[in-house]
C-alpha positions in Angstrom: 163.1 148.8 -38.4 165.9 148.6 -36.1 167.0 151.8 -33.8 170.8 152.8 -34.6 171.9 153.0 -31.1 174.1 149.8 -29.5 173.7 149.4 -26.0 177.6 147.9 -24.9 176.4 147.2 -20.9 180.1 147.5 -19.8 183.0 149.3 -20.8 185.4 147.9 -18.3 185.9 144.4 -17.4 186.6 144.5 -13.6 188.7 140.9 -13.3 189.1 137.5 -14.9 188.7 135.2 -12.0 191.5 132.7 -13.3 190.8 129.4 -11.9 187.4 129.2 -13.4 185.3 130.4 -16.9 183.9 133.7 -15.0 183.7 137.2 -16.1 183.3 139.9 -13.7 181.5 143.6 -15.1 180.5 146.6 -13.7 176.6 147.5 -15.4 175.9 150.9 -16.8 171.9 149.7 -15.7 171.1 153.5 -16.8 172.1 153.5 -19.9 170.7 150.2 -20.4 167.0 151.1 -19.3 167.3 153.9 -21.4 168.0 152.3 -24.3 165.6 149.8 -24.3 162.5 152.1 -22.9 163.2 153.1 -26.7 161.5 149.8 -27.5 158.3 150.9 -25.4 158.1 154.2 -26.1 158.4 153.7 -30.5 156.5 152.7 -32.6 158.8 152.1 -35.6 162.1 150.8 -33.3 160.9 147.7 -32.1 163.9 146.1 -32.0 167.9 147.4 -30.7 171.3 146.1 -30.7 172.6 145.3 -27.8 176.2 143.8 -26.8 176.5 141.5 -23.9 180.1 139.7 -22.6 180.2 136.1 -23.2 182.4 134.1 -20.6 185.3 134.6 -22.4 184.8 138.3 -22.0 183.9 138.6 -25.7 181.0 141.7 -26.5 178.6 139.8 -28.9 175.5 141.4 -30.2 172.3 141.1 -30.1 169.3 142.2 -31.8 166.6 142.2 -29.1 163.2 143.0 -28.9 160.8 143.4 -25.7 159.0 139.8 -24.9 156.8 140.5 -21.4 154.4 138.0 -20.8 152.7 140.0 -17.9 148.6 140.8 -18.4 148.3 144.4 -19.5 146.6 144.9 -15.6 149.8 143.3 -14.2 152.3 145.7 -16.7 150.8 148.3 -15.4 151.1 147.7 -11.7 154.7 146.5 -12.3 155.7 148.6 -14.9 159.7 148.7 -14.4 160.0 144.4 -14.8 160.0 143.7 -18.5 161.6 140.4 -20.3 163.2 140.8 -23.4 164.9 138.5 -26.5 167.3 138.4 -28.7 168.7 136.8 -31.2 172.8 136.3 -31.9 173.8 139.4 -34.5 177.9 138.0 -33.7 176.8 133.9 -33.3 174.3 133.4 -35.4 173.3 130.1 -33.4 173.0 132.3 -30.1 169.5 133.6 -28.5 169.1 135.7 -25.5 166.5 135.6 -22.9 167.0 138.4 -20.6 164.7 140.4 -18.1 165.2 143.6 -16.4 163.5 144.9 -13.2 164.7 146.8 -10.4 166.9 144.0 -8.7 169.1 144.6 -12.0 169.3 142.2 -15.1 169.6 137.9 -15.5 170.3 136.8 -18.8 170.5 133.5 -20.0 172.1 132.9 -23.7 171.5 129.6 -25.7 174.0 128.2 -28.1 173.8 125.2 -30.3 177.5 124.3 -30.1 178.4 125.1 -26.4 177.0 125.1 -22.4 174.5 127.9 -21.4 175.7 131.3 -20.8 173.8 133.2 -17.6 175.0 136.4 -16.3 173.6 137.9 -12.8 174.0 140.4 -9.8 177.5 138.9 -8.3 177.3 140.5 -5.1 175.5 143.0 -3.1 177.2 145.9 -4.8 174.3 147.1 -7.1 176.6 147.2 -10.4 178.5 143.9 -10.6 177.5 141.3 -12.6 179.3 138.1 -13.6 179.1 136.0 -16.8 179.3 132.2 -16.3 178.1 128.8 -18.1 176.0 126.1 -16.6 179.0 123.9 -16.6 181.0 126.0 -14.2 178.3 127.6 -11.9 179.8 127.3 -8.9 178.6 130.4 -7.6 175.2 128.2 -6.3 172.9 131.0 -8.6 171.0 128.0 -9.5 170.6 125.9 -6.6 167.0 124.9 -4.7 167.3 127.2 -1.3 163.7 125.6 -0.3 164.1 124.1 3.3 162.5 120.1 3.1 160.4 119.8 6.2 161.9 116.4 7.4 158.4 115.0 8.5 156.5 115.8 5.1 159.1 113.7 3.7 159.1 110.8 5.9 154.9 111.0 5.1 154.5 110.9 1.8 157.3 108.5 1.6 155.0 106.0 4.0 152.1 107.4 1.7 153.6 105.9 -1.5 154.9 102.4 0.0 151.3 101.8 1.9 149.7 102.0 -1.6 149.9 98.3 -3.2 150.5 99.4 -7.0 149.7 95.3 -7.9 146.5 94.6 -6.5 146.5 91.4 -9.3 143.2 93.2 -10.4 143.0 93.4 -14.5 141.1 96.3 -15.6 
């Protein structure tokens, strides 16, 4: 059974940046907990429709359902982190993969015909979010921050050329 409510996560675009395929959005994340605690807390509603912008600033729904992978001991300690998915109510060949804790929302929506769609925290400000594809992330959300220690490098790099791979040994 589906719940009748529809979650829209925005009513108000709050710009179009112009030179590239991003959506900005101010988050209602109150509204949006709300609605899907009604997952949790039903027993028949396992499942609500819920509309997200695409990067052409489109509102597509969703029918999404909670999907937490957490052990029952680790759900209980963390109880306000939660994964959820969906699949494409408006695109039929879109999913959703979403998860919601108290650093706000990341989504990331699948499509057969077109680049990822990922939407995330834009700036410090608590409520805005922007929608971009994979193609056009040049926001750096998905780049490797991890600092390479120079001299681990330079010794496993010695590691690997010391070994002889060819020792003309059949086994």
């Amino acid at each position: 059974r589906i719940a009748s409510s529809k979650v829209v996560l925005s009513d108000r675009f709050v710009s179009k940046e112009n030179s590239s395929d991003k959506i900005l959005f101010a988050l209602n994340e109150t509204v949006l907990k709300q609605s899907l605690e009604t997952i949790l807390k039903s027993s028949n509603d396992k499942q609500i429709e819920v509309e997200f912008p695409n990067k052409n600033g489109v509102l597509e729904k969703f029918l999404v359902q909670e999907f937490s992978n957490f052990e029952p001991a680790l759900q209980a300690q963390f109880p306000d982190i939660r994964a959820y998915s969906g699949t494409g109510l408006t695109d039929k060949t879109a999913s959703l993969h979403f998860s919601f804790s108290p650093r706000g929302i990341q989504t990331m929506i699948l499509r057969s015909d077109s680049e990822t769609e990922f939407i995330e925290r834009y700036s410090s400000s608590q409520s805005i979010y922007i929608v971009f594809d994979a193609k056009n992330n040049n926001k750096g959300a998905l780049h490797c921050s991890t600092k390479e220690e120079e001299t681990l490098s330079k010794q496993l790099l010695n590691k690997a050329t010391s070994v002889n791979a060819n020792s003309s040994v059949y086994k």
